[in-house]
C-alpha positions in Angstrom: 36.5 28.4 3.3 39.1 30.7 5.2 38.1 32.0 8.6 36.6 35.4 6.7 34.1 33.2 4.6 36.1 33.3 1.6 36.7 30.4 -0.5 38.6 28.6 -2.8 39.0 26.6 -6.3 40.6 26.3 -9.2 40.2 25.1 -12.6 42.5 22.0 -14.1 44.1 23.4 -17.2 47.4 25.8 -17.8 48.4 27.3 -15.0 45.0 26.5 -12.8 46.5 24.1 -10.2 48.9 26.8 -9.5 46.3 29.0 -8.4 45.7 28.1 -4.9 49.2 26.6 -4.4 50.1 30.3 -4.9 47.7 31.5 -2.8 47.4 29.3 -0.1 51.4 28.5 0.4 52.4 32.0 2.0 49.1 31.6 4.5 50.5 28.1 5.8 46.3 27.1 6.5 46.1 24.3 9.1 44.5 21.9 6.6 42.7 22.1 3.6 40.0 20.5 2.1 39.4 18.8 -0.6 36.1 17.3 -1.2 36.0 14.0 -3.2 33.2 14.6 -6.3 34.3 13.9 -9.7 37.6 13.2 -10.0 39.9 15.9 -10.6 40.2 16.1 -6.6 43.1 13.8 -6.3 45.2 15.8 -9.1 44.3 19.1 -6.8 45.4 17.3 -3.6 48.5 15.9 -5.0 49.5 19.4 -6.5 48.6 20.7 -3.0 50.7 18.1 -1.1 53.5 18.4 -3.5 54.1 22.2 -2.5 54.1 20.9 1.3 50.4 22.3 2.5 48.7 20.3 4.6 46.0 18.5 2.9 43.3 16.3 3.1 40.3 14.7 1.4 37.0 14.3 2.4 34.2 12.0 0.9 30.8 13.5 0.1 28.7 11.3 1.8 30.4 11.5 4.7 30.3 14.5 4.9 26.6 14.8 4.1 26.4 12.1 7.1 27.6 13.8 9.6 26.4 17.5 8.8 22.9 15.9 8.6 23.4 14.7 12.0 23.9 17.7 13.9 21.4 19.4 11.3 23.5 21.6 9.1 23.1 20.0 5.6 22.3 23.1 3.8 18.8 22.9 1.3 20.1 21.1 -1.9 24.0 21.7 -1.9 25.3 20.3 0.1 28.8 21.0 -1.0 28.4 24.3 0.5 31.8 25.3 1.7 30.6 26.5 5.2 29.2 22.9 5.6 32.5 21.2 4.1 34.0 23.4 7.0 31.9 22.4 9.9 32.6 18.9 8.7 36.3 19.2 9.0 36.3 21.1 12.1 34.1 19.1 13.8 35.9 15.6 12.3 39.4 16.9 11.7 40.6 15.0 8.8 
């Protein structure tokens, strides 16, 4: 989630992991985010680090954790990006 509440993703195929390489590499983003889910996140975070952004992943439960504790987990998904974004402001991975 960018600073304007837009997000982000891609899908793993032709051409998909080029997607937000392209669109994130001219914006130079501080970090970005990858949540850990199911699997195809550590392709998307090696394309990602590969083309030199800045990137980290983050583990759902944690993340769920420590949203919770403040009392921002959204209703049921909790992979929200606004929350994923609190999470990584708040913890900075």
């Amino acid at each position: 989630m960018r600073a304007d509440g837009t997000t982000l993703g891609c899908t793993i195929g032709l051409g998909g992991l080029a997607y937000p390489v392209n669109r994130l590499k001219p914006q130079w983003p501080k970090r970005v985010i990858v949540e850990v889910s199911g699997g195809y996140e550590d392709i998307v975070a090696a394309r990602l680090g590969q083309a030199g952004l800045p990137v980290a992943s983050v583990n759902a439960h944690r993340v769920r954790m420590v949203v919770g504790a403040i009392g921002r987990l959204g209703k049921t998904n909790t992979r929200h990006p606004g929350v994923i974004t609190h999470f990584a402001d708040v913890i900075r991975p």
